[in-house]
C-alpha positions in Angstrom: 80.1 56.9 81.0 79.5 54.5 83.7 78.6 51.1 82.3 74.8 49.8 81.9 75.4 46.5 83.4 77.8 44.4 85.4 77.5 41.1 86.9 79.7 39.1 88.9 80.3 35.5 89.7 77.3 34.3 87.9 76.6 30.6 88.3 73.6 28.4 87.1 72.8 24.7 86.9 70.1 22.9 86.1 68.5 19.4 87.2 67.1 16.4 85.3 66.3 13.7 88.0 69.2 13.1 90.3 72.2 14.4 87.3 73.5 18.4 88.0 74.4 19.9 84.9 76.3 23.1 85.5 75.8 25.6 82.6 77.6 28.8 84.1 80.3 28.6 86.2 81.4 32.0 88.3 80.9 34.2 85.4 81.6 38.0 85.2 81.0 40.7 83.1 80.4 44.3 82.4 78.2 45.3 79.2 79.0 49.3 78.1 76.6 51.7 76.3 76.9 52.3 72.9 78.7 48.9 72.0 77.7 45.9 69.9 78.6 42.7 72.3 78.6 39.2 70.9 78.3 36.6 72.6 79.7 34.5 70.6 80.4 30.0 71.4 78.9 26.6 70.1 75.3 25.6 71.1 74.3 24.6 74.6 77.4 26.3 76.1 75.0 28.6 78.2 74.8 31.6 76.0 71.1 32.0 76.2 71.6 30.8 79.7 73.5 34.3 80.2 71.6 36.1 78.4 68.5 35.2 80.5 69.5 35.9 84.0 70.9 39.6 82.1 67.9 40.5 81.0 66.0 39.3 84.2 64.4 36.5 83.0 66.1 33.5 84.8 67.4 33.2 88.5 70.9 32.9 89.0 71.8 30.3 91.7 74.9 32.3 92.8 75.9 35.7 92.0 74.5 39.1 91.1 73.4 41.1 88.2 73.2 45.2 88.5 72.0 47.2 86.2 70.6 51.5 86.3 72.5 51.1 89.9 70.0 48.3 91.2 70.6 44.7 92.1 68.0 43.3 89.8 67.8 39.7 91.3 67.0 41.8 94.9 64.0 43.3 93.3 60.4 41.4 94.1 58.0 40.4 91.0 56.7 43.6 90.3 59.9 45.3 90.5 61.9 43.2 88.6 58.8 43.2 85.7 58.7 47.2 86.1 62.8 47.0 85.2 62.0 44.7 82.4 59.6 47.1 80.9 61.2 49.8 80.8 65.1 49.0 80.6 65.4 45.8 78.4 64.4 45.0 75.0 64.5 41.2 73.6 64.5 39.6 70.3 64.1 35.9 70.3 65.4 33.6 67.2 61.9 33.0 66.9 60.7 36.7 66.7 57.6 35.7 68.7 55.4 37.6 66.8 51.1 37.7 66.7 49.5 36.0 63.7 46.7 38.7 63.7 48.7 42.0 64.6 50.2 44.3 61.5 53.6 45.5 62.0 52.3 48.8 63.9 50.7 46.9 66.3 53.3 44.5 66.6 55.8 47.1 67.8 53.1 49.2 69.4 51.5 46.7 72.4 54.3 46.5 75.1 54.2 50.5 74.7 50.4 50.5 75.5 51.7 49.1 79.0 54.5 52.3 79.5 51.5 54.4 80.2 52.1 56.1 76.7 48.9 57.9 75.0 48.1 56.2 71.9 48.9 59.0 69.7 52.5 58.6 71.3 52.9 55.3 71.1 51.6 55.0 67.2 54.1 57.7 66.6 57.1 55.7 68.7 56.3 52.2 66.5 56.3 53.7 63.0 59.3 56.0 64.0 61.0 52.5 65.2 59.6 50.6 61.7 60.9 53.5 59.6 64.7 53.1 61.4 64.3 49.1 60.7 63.7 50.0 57.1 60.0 48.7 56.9 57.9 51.6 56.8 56.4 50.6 53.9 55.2 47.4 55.3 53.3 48.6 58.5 50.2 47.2 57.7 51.7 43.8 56.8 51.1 40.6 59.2 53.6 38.0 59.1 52.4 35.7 56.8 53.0 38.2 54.5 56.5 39.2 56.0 59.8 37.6 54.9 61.9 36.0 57.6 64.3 39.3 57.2 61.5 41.8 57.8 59.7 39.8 60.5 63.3 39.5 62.9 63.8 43.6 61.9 59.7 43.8 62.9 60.8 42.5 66.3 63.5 44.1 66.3 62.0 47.7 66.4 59.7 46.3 68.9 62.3 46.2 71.1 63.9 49.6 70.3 60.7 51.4 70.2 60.8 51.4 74.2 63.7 53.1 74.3 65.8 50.5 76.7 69.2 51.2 77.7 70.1 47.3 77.2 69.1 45.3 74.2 69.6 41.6 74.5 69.4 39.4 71.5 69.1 35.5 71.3 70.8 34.0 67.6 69.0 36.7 65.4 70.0 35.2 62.5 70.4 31.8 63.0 66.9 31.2 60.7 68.0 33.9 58.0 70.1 33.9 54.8 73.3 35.9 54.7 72.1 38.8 53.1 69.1 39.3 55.6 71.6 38.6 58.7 73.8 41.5 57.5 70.9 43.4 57.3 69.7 42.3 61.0 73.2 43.0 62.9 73.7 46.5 61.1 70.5 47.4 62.6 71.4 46.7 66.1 75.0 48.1 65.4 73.3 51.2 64.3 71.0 51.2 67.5 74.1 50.5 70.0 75.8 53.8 68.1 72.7 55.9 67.6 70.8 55.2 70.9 73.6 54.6 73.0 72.3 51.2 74.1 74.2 48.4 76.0 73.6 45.5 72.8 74.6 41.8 73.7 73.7 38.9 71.1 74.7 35.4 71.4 75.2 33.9 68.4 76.8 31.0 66.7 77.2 32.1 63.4 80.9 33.3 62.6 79.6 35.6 59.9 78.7 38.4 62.1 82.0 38.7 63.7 83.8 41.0 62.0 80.6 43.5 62.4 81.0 43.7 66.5 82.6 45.9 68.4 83.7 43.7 71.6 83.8 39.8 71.3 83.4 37.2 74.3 84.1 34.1 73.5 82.1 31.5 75.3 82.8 27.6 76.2 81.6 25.7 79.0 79.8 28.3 80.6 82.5 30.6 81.2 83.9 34.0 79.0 87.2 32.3 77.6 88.0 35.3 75.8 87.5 39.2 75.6 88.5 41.0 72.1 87.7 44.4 70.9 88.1 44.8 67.3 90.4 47.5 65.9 87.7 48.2 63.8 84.2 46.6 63.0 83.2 46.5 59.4 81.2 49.5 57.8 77.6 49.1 58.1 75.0 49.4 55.0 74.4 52.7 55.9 78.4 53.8 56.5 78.7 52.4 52.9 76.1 55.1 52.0 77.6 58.1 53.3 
């Protein structure tokens, strides 16, 4: 199976009055359906950086990013926001949730842009809350959601449009071990289930032994490139 996404000699730098900072520097990659990626290095060595330009987000200043066999940084506005839409799903650290939306409508509005009936697209978010484990909490908002279930909330909102890559940004840097476990199973389970492309930075050297592929990150470049012999069982291979 061909793979997802590749990019090559990425390179991005930013400016604060007359000082360059470089933050990647001729970076390359290839992501490859089915996998768990992390993306894993110390803050403010351009993990989020990366995962930005991926997902189509942020300009590169050199290089090129393709992805479903198109140069996405080639694409005009509406083009690049039509890929967006329906290739990529995001979770942010901050799960970036609305203060007056339930769970089901949470997951449900960026499916009312898809074009999707609403009968289709209420059916798509509580199929996508059910695989997150939260079924029972549909009609919650999140003041009344833990941390755990509001980063799983956003986490079928994501899934629920069906992407081919998933990118996620420190998903459990705000959560407690137990509810971090809980996070990077699920997005295991939707690399192996869905077959999606999943890349998550992170900092937090607990959820390396659940990966299946490693890059290590410093300095804006990939230092390192590791798969695994063999990630730990999730919850639900502990069940079976």
């Amino acid at each position: 199976m061909s793979s997802p996404l590749h990019a090559e000699g990425l390179s991005k730098a930013f400016l604060s009055g007359k000082v360059r900072t470089a933050v990647l520097e001729q970076l390359s990659l290839s992501l490859d359906p089915g996998e768990l990626t992390l993306l894993a290095g110390p803050s403010g060595c351009g993990k989020s950086t990366l995962l930005a330009i991926l997902s189509g987000l942020e300009r590169p200043d050199q290089g090129w990013v393709e992805a479903q066999g198109e140069r996405i940084w080639s694409l005009d506005h509406h083009a690049l926001r039509r890929f967006r839409l329906h290739h990529v799903g995001f979770v942010f650290q901050g799960f970036n949730l609305f203060a007056a939306l339930n769970a089901v409508e949470q997951v449900a509005l960026p499916l009312t842009y898809l074009g999707l009936k609403p009968a289709e697209y209420r059916r798509r978010a509580e199929a996508a809350l059910d695989e997150v484990g939260l079924a029972a909490c549909r009609h919650l908002r999140p003041a009344e959601m833990s941390g755990g279930e509001k980063q799983r909330v956003a986490i079928a909102r994501a899934m629920a449009k069906e992407p081919t890559l998933l990118f996620a940004d420190e998903p459990t840097s705000a959560l407690d071990s137990a509810n971090g476990r809980i996070v990077i199973d699920i997005l295991h389970r939707a690399a192996r289930q869905h077959g999606v492309a999943v890349l998550c930075a992170t900092h937090d050297p607990r959820l390396l032994s659940h990966a299946d592929r490693i890059l290590r990150m410093e300095d804006g470049r990939i230092l390192d490139d590791q798969h695994p012999a063999s990630p730990a069982p999730t919850a639900e291979d502990s069940a079976l």
